[in-house]
N, C-alpha and C positions, 0 to 999 in steps of 0.2 A: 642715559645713552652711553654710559659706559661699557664699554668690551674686556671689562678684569677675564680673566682667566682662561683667554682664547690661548690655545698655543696653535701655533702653524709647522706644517712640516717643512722641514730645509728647502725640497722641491718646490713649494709655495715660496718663498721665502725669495729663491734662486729668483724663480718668473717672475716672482713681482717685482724683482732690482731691474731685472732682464728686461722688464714691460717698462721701468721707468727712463734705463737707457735708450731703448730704441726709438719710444713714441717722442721722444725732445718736450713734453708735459712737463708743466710744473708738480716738484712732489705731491703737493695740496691736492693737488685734483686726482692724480694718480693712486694716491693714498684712499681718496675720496669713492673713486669707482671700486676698487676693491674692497672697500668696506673697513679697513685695517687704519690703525692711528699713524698720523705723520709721524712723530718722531720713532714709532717701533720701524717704519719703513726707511725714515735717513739712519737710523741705527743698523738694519740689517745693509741697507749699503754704503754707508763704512764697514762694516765687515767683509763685505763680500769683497767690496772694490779695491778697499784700504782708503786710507785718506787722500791717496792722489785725483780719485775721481774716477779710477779707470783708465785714464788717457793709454798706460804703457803696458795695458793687458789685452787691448782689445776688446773681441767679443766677452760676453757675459759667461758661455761656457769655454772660452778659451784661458780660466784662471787655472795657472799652474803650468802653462805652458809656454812661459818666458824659458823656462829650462832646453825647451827642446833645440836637435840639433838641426842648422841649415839642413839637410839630408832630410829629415823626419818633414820638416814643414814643405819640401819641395816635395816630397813624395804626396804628404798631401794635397797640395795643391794639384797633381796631376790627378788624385783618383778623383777630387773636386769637380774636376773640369771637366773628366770622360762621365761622369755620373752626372753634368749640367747637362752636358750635349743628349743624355739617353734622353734626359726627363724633355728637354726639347723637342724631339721626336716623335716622346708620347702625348707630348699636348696635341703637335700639330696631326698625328692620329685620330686623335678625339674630337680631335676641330673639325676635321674631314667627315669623320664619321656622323656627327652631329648634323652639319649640312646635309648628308646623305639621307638621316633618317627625319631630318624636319621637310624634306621635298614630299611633297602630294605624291604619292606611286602611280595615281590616276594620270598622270600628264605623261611619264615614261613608259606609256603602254598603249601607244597610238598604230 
């Protein structure tokens, strides 16, 4: 049941740290659904995270952006927040809409 000579791409590599921090899973199991061995996945993150675990990088694509300046992260925070509020919009859009087209058209034709 060996896995000798799989190689993954970065991107893989990336999500599967990315999947281990967000789900709060034990490595074991995370390692397990992916199909990839525990310690190639605590290896890739230590890499990715460093040894501190993450704690002072935040998210999983936010490495490298301890550099940035107050200004840069408030900037994004605000496109964040105008691009939360669209996508809100467009749920409750499709939320409407969905109602509209699950209604029988026979009853509004009286």
């Amino acid at each position: 049941m060996s896995n000798t000579g799989n190689t993954y791409t970065e991107e893989f590599r990336r999500d599967a740290v990315g999947l281990l921090q967000s789900s709060g899973r034990p490595i074991s199991q995370v390692a397990r659904e992916l199909g990839v061995n525990v310690n190639s996945l605590r290896s890739w993150r230590n890499r990715i995270l460093g040894q501190s675990g993450g704690e002072s990088f935040g998210a999983v694509g936010d490495i490298g952006r301890a550099e940035a300046s107050a200004e840069e992260l408030l900037a994004e925070i605000k496109q964040l927040k105008k691009e939360n509020e669209y996508l809100k919009r467009q749920r409750e859009i499709l939320k409407k809409a969905a109602s509209i087209l699950s209604e029988n058209p026979e009853l509004g034709m009286r």
